[in-house]
C-alpha positions, -999 to 999 in steps of 0.1 A, spaced: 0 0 0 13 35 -12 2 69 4 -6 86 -28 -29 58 -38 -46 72 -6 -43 104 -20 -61 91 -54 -92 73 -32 -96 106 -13 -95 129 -42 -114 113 -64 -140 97 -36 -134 64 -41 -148 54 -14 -187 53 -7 -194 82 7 -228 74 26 -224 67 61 -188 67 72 -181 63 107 -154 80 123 -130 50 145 -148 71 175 -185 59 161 -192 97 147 -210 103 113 -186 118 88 -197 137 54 -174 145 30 -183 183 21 -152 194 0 -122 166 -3 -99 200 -1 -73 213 -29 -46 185 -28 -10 198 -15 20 185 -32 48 202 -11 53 206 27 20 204 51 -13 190 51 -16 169 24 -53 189 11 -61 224 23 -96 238 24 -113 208 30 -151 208 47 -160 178 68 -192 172 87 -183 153 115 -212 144 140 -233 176 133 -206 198 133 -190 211 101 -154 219 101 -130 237 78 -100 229 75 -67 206 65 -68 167 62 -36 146 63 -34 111 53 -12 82 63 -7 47 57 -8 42 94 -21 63 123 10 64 139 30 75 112 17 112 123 42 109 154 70 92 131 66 124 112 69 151 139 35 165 130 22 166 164 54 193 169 45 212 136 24 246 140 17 236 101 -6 208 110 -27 228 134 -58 231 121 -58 195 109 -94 185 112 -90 146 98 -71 120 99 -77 97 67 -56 67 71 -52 29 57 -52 12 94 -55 29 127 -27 13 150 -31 44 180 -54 73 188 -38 104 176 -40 141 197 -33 178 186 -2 190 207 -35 203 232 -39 164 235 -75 174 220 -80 143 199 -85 144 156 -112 124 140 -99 97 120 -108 80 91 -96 44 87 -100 35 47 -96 -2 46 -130 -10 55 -146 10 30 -120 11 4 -140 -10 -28 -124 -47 -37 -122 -39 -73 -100 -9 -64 -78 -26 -47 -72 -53 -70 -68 -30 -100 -41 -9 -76 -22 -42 -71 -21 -53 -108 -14 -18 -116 22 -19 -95 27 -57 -97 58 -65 -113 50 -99 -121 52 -102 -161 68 -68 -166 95 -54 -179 89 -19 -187 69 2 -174 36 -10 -149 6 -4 -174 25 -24 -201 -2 -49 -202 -33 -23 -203 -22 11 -215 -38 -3 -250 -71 -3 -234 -70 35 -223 -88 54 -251 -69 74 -277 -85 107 -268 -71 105 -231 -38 96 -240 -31 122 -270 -42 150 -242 -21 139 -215 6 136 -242 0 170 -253 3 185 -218 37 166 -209 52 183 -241 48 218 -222 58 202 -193 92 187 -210 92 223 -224 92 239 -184 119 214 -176 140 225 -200 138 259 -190 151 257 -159 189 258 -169 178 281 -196 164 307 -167 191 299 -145 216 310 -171 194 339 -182 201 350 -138 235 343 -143 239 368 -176 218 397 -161 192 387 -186 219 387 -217 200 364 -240 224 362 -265 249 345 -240 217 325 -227 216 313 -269 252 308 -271 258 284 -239 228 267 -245 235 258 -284 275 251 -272 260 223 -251 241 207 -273 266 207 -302 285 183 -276 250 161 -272 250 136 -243 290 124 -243 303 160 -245 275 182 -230 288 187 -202 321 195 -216 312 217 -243 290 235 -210 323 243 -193 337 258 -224 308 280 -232 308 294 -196 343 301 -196 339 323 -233 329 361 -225 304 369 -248 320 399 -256 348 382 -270 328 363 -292 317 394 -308 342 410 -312 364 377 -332 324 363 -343 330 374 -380 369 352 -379 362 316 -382 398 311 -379 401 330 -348 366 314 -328 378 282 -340 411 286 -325 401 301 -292 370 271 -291 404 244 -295 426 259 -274 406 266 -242 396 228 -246 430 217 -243 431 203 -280 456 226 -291 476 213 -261 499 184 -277 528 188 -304 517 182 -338 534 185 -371 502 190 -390 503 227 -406 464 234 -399 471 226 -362 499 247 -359 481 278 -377 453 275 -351 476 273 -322 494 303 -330 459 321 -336 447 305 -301 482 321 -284 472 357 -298 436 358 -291 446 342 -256 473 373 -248 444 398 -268 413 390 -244 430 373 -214 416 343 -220 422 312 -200 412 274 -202 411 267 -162 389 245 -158 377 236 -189 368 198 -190 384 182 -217 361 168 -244 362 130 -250 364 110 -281 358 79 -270 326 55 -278 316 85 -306 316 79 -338 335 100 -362 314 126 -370 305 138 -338 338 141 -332 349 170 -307 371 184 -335 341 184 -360 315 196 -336 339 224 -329 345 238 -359 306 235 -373 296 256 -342 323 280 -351 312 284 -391 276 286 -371 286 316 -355 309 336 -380 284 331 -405 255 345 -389 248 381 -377 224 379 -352 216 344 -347 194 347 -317 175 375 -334 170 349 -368 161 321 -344 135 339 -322 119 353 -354 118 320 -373 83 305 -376 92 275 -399 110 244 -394 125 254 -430 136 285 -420 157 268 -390 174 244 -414 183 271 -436 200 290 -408 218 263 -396 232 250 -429 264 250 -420 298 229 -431 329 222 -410 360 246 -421 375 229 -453 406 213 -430 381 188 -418 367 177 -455 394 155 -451 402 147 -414 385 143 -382 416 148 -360 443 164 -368 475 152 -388 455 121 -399 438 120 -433 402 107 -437 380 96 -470 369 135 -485 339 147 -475 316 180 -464 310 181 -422 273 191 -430 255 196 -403 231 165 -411 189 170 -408 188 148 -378 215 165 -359 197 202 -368 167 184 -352 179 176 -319 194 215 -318 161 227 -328 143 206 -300 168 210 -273 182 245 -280 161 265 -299 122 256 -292 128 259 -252 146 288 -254 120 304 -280 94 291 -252 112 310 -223 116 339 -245 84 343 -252 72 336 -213 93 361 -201 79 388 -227 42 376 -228 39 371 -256 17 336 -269 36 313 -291 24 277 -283 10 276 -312 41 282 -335 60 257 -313 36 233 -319 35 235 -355 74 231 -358 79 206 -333 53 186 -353 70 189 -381 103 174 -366 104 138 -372 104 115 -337 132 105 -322 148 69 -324 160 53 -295 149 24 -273 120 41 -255 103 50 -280 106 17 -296 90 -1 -269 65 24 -263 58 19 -302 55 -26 -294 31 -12 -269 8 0 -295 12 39 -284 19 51 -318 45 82 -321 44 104 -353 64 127 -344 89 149 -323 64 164 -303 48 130 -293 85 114 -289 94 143 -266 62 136 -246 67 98 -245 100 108 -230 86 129 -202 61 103 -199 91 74 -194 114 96 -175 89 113 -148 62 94 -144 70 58 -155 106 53 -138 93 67 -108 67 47 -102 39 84 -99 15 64 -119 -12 78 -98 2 116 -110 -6 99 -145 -40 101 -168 -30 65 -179 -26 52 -143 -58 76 -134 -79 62 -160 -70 25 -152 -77 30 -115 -107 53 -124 -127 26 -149 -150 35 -170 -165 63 -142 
């Protein structure tokens, strides 16, 4: 037995409502079940109970057990004053206000339905499983319900991401463009090198990149060398060019590459090399005025690929690290690497940007995020063997959220699937 399935019986009144008795042999009527709390205090606030003839307003807090209200301190905690019931699974002890006035309590399990229960325990049974806990019945939840709660878990993937995005925006005194450059640096280095590429960006004034934006040579250089992958010997001319350039636009701006986590190679494939990553966000960036501007402004997917059509400098047509030659051909930044920028950098950021000036724009995102191909990867493959067909990016981004929140935490009762499957047909 879980405590927020108590939540979910109290909330929705799953239980008969018609003559409860209090554990003291007093009538109880539900009035109002209360708005349900989910930080610290009561656990529903502004609830109306009719206990005996009395009706009381107030806070209820529910346990699995009575006496989990002493485990927790409550009887200590001014928050838990005006407490006015006690809903609870089993009462195992009488429970008093620190006034040793005693609070009503509820005790569920002898009014809690049968086919409630059971459909809780085959909801978090494991036996047969080895996904996610609805596996066997999120088929039979109807279409409608399931495209709206995946519509709503899209914005709420969106409000996740914007978190660093705000946190950054603090950080830079509201500097967007900064906000636009970190943001995109991290997710040139996707999930190997994110965090790497993160410590490079935040150790880059944004002034800097202004004023040496329009050099390829010169971003490129200072990119390399504050990554420590100008810091070997090499022979190779190209390398040597861009360390000299790094050692003169070090002394220039005072730059320095303290703390800087290296970027890795290993278990990537070739072209997402660190090298090649590096130098497409530097051709990004000195061959675009006002990037942020272009991006915020863009209401088409087609005008994002078209400002982020963008090649490695010519050195790597034929390398991917330096001194060693590679088969010829053009670093493109490829559709399905645009995509993931577009989803992870520029949507959230156009989101927040938007937010901040309120301004409405869920619609736009919409329509571009539906035009984004879904994602590939093992979730969504398993999600698709489970018959929850995903079209998209915006539905792949909300499977995700789905997964990664709700699913792997076990919140099934935070969930319209696990709702709807506790719910029935009601």
């Amino acid at each position: 037995m879980r405590e927020d399935f108590l939540h979910f019986i109290w909330k929705h009144k799953k239980i008969p409502t018609a003559n409860l008795i209090s554990t003291t042999n007093e009538a109880i009527e539900i009035v109002k079940v209360g708005t349900h709390n989910y930080f610290a205090g009561p656990d529903f606030f502004n609830s109306q109970i009719r206990i005996g003839n009395q009706l009381w307003a107030g806070n209820v807090e529910i346990h699995i057990k009575a006496s989990d209200w002493y485990a927790h301190n409550h009887e200590l905690d001014a928050n838990y004053a005006n407490v006015i019931l006690h809903v609870v699974w089993e009462e195992d002890t009488a429970i008093y206000r620190k006034d040793n006035i005693p609070i009503p309590t509820l005790e569920l399990k002898t009014y809690l339905p049968e086919e409630l229960v059971l459909s809780y325990e085959k909801l978090f049974s494991k036996s047969g499983k080895s996904f996610i806990n609805c596996e066997k019945q999120i088929e039979d939840v109807a279409a409608f319900t399931l495209r709206n709660w995946l519509d709503r878990l899209y914005f709420e993937r969106l409000e996740d991401k914007s978190k660093l995005i705000l946190k950054l925006l603090e950080d830079s005194k509201n500097n967007w463009e900064e906000v636009l450059f970190v943001m995109l640096l991290k997710n040139f280095g996707l999930k190997i090198n994110g965090d790497a590429f993160l410590s490079l960006a935040q150790h880059v004034n944004i002034a800097v990149i202004r004023k040496i934006g329009g050099n390829t040579m010169q971003l490129e250089s200072l990119l390399f060398g504050l990554s420590g992958l100008l810091d070997e010997s090499n022979d190779d001319i190209f390398f040597k060019e861009l360390k000299k350039e790094y050692q003169y636009v070090k002394l220039k701006f005072q730059c320095t590459g303290d703390g800087v986590l290296k970027p890795a190679f290993f278990k990537l494939r070739p072209p997402n090399f660190p090298t090649i990553r590096l130098s497409q966000f530097s051709n990004l960036y000195s061959g675009q005025h006002n990037l942020f501007s272009k991006l915020i402004e863009a209401t088409t997917l087609e005008e994002m690929y078209s400002i982020f059509s963008v090649d490695a400098s010519v050195y790597w047509d034929t390398h991917y690290t330096f001194g060693k030659e590679s088969k010829k051909s053009k670093k493109k930044l490829t559709k399905k690497f645009i995509d993931l920028l577009i989803i992870n950098t520029v949507l959230p950021l156009k989101f927040c940007y938007a937010h901040h000036h309120g301004k409405p724009i869920d619609e736009v995102l919409i329509a571009i995020i539906s035009d984004i191909k879904k994602e590939e990867n093992t979730i969504i493959h398993k999600f698709d063997a489970l018959k929850v067909s995903v079209s998209n990016a915006m539905e792949s981004q909300s499977i995700l959220q789905l997964y990664n929140e709700y699913c792997t935490k076990n919140k099934c009762l935070q969930c319209a699937v696990g709702n709807r499957l506790l719910k029935g047909n009601d």
